[in-house]
C-alpha positions as CSV (number, residue, x, y, z in Angstrom):
1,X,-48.9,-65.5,-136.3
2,X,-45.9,-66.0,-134.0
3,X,-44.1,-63.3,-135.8
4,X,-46.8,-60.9,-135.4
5,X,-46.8,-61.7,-131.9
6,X,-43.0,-61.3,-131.5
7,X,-43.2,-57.7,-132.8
8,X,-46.3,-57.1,-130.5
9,X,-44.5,-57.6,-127.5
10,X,-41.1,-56.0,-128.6
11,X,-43.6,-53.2,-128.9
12,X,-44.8,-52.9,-125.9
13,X,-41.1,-53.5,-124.4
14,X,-39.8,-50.9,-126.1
15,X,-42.3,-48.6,-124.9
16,X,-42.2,-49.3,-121.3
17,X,-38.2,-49.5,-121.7
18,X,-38.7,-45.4,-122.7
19,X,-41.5,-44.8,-119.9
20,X,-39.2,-46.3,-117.4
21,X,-36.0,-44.4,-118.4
22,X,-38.0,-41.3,-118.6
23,X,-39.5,-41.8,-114.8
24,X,-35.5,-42.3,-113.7
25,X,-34.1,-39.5,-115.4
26,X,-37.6,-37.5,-113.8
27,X,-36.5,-38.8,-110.6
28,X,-32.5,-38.2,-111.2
29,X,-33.2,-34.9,-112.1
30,X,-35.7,-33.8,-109.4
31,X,-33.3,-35.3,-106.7
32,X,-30.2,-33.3,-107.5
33,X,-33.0,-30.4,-107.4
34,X,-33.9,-30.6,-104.2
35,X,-32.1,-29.0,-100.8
36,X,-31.3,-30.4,-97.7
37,X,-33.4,-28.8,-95.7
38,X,-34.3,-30.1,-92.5
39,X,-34.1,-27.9,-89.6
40,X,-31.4,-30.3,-87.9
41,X,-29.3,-31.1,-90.6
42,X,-26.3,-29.1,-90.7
43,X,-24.9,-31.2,-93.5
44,X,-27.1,-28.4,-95.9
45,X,-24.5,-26.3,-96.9
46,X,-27.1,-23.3,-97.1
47,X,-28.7,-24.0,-93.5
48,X,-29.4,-21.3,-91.1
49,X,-31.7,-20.8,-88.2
50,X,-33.4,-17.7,-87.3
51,X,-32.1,-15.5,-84.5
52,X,-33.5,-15.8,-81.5
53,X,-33.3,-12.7,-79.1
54,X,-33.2,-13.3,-75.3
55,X,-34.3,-10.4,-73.2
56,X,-33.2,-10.5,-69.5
57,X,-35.4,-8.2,-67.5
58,X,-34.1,-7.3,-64.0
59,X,-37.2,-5.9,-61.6
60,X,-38.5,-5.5,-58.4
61,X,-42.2,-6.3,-57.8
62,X,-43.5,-4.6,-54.3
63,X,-45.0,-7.9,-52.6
64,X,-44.9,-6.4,-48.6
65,X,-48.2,-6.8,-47.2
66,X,-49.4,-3.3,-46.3
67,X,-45.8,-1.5,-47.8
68,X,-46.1,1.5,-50.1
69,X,-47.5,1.1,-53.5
70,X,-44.2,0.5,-55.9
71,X,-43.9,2.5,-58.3
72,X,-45.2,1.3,-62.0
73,X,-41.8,1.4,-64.0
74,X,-41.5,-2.6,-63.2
75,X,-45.2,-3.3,-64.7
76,X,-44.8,-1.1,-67.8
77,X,-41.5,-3.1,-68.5
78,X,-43.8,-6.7,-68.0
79,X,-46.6,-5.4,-70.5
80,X,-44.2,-4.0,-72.7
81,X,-42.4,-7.5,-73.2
82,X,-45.4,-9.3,-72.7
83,X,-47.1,-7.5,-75.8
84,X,-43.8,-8.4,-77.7
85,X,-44.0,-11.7,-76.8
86,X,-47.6,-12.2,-78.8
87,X,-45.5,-9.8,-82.4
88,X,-42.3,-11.8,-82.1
89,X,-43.2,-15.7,-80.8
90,X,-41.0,-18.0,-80.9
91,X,-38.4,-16.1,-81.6
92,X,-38.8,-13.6,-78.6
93,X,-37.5,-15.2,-75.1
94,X,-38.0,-13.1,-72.0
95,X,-36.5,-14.1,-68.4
96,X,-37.5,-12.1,-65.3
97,X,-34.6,-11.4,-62.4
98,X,-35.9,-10.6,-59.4
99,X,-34.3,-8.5,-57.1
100,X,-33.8,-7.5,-53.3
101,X,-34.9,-3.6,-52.7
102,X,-32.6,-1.8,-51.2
103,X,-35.2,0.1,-49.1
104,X,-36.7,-2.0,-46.7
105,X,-39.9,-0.7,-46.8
106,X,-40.6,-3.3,-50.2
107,X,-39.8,-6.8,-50.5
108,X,-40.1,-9.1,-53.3
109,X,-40.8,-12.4,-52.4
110,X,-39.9,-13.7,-56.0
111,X,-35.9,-12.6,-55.4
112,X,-35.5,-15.4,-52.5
113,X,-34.3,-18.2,-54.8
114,X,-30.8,-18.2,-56.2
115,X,-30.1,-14.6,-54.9
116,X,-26.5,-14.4,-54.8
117,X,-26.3,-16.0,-58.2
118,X,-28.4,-13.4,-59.9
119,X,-27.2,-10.5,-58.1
120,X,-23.8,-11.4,-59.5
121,X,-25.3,-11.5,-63.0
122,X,-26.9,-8.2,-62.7
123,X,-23.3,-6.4,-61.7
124,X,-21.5,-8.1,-64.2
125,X,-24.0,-7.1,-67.2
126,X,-24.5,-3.5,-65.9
127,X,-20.9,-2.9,-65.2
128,X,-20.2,1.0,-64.2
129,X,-24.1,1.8,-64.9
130,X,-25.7,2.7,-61.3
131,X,-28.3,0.0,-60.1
132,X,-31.8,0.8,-61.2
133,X,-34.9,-1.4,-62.1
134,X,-36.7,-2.3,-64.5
135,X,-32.8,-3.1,-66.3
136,X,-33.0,-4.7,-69.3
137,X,-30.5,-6.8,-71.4
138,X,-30.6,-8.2,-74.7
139,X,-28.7,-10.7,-75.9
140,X,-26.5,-9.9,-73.2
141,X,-24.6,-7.3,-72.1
142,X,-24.3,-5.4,-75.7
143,X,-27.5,-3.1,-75.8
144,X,-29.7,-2.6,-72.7
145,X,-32.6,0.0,-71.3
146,X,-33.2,1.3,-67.8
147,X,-36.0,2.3,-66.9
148,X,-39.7,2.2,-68.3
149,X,-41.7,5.7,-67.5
150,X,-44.4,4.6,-70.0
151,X,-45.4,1.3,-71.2
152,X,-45.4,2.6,-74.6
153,X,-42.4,4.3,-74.3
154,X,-40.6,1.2,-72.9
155,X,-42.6,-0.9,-75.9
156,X,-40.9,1.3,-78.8
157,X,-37.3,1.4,-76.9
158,X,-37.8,-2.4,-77.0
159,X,-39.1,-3.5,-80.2
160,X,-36.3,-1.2,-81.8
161,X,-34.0,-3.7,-80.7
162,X,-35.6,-6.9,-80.9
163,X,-36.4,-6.1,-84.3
164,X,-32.8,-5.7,-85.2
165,X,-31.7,-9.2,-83.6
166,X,-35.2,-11.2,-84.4
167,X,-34.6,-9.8,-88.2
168,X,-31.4,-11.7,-88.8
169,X,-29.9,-15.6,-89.0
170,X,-27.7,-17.7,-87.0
171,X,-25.0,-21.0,-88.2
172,X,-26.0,-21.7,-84.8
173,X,-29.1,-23.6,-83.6
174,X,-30.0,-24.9,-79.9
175,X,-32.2,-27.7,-79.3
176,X,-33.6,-29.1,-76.2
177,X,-36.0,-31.0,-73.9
178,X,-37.1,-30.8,-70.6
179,X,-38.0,-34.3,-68.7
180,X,-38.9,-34.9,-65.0
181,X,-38.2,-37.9,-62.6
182,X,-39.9,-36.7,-59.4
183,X,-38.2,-33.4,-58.6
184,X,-35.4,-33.9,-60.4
185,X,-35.3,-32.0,-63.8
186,X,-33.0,-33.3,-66.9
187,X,-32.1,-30.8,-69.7
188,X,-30.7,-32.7,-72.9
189,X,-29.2,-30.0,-75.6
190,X,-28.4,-30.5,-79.2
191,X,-26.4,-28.0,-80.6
192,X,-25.7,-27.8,-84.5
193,X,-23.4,-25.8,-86.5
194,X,-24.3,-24.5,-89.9
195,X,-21.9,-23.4,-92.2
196,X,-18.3,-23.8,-93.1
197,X,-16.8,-22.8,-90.2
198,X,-16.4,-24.0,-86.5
199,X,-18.2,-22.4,-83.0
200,X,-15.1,-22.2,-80.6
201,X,-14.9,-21.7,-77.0
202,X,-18.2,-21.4,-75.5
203,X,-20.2,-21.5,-72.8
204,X,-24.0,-23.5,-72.5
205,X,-26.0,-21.9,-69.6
206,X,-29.5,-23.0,-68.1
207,X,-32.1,-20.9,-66.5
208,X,-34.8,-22.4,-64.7
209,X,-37.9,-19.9,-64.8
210,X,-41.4,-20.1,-63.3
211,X,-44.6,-18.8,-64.9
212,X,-45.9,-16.4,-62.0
213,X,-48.9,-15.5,-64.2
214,X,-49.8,-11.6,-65.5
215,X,-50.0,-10.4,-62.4
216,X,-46.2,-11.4,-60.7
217,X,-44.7,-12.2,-64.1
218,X,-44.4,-15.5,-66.7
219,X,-40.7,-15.7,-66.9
220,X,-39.4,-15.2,-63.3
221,X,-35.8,-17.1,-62.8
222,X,-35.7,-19.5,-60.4
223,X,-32.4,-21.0,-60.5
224,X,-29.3,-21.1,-62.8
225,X,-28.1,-24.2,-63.3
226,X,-24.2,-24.1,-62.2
227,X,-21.4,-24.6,-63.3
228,X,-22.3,-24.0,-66.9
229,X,-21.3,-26.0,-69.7
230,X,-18.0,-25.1,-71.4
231,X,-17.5,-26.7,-74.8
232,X,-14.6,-26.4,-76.8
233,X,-15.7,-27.4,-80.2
234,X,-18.7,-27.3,-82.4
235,X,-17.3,-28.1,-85.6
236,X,-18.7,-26.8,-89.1
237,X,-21.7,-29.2,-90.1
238,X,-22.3,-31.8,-87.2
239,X,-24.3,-32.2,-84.4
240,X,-23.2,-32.3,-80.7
241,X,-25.0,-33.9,-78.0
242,X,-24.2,-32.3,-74.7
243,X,-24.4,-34.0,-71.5
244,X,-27.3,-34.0,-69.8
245,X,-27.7,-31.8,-67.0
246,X,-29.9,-31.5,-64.5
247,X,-31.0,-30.2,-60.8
248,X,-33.2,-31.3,-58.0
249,X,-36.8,-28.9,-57.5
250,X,-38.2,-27.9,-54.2
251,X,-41.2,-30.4,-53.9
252,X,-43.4,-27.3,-53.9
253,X,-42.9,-26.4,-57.3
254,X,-45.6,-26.8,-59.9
255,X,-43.8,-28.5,-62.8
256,X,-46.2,-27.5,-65.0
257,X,-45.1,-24.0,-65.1
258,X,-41.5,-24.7,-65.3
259,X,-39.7,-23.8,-68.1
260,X,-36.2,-23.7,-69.1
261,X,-33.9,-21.4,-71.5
262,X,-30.9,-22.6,-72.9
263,X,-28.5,-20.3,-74.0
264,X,-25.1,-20.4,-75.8
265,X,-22.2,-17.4,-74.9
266,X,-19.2,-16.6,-76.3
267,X,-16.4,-17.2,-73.8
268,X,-14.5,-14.3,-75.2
269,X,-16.7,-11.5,-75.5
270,X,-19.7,-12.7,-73.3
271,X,-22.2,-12.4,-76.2
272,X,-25.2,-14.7,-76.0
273,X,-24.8,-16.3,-79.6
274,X,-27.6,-18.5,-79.8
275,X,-30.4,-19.7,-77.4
276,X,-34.1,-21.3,-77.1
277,X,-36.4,-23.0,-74.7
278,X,-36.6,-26.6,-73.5
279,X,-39.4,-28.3,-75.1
């Protein structure tokens, strides 16, 4: 009886022994399967993020009570982007400049804040082109469209080139969040580095924009955080924090329709590399 018994149970031993070995090499085999793929974790060897394309639309909206109508160039820009917007998502940014008219018979109230700052902007990315608005820039200075005759016209010229940035992938991804303590807003970045080899020499900038609504326009920049943030190093497969940065609102600023846009240049060549909105 005890023998029986013995064998029973060095059975049953046996048998789990083999279900238990068979559940490891099951669990071996499906971890050396899988890929490292979270978003943030530049330790995947394979890790990329999508391209994000930044649009950076000069303009002049006609807001002189009783002035001449202005002419609709600016608005077919707006709706152009704006339709964009909906194809692209998230990976479509849009930032609205607003600037002084020359001819005093218009004014744009938006182009009040930070006007020196983005005046200086404009003549550096339009360099020998003659000043004209709608002007714009994608991904800096490299491609960009005057003028907008048509909405459609200016929708086509547009999606030609966000389609050819928007279609491709980046070793560099941006991360950040927005937070408020009374008027002050704080920006904290992440910045991770896919790949095998370093980001060098660069620049972090920080553009605070409004959402003006359809009519005056959802992306209108308010300020630009200065100085910018010049970083030396990202090296291949980490994560940087940067320091946080921040900057003090006018009180009558409704923080729900602040936003901010983080982008990452190239000191050298002045490319915009990388960018996304604080979340």
């Amino acid at each position: 009886m005890n023998t029986m018994i013995f064998r029973y149970v060095s059975t049953l031993v046996k048998k789990v022994s083999v279900v238990r070995i068979s559940f490891l090499s099951l669990l071996i085999l499906s971890c050396s399967d899988l890929k490292r793929d979270n978003p943030i974790d530049p330790k995947n060897p394979d890790a990329e993020d999508k391209q994000i394309a930044l649009v950076e639309d000069f303009i002049i909206v006609n807001t002189k009570p009783g002035g001449p109508v202005f002419p609709e160039y600016t608005k077919n820009s707006q709706d152009a982007l704006n339709e964009l917007k909906v194809v692209y998502d998230d990976q479509l940014l849009v930032l609205e400049y607003h600037m002084t008219p020359t001819d005093t018979n218009y004014a744009d109230s938006l182009a009040v804040y930070d006007e020196l700052e983005i005046k200086t902007r404009y003549n550096t990315y339009r360099g020998a082109q003659g000043r004209g608005f709608p002007h714009a820039f994608f991904n800096g200075s490299a491609k960009s469209i005057q003028g907008a005759s048509a909405k459609d016209v200016a929708k086509s010229r547009y999606n030609d080139i966000v389609d050819s940035i928007a279609g491709a992938k980046s070793k560099t991804r941006v991360e950040a969040k927005k937070s408020f303590n009374g008027n002050e807003l704080k920006i904290d970045v992440k910045l991770a580095q896919y790949g095998s080899l370093d980001r060098n020499n660069i620049d972090v900038e920080y553009i605070v924009f409004e959402d003006k609504g359809i009519a005056s326009g959802h992306y209108s920049v308010r300020e630009i955080i200065s100085p910018s943030e010049a970083v030396t190093l990202v090296a291949a497969g980490s994560v940087l924090d940067l320091p946080q940065k921040s900057t003090t609102l006018p009180s009558f600023f409704d923080k729900t329709k602040i936003g901010v846009i983080v982008l990452v240049r190239d000191q050298l060549s002045k490319k915009i590399i990388q960018s996304n909105i604080a979340e």
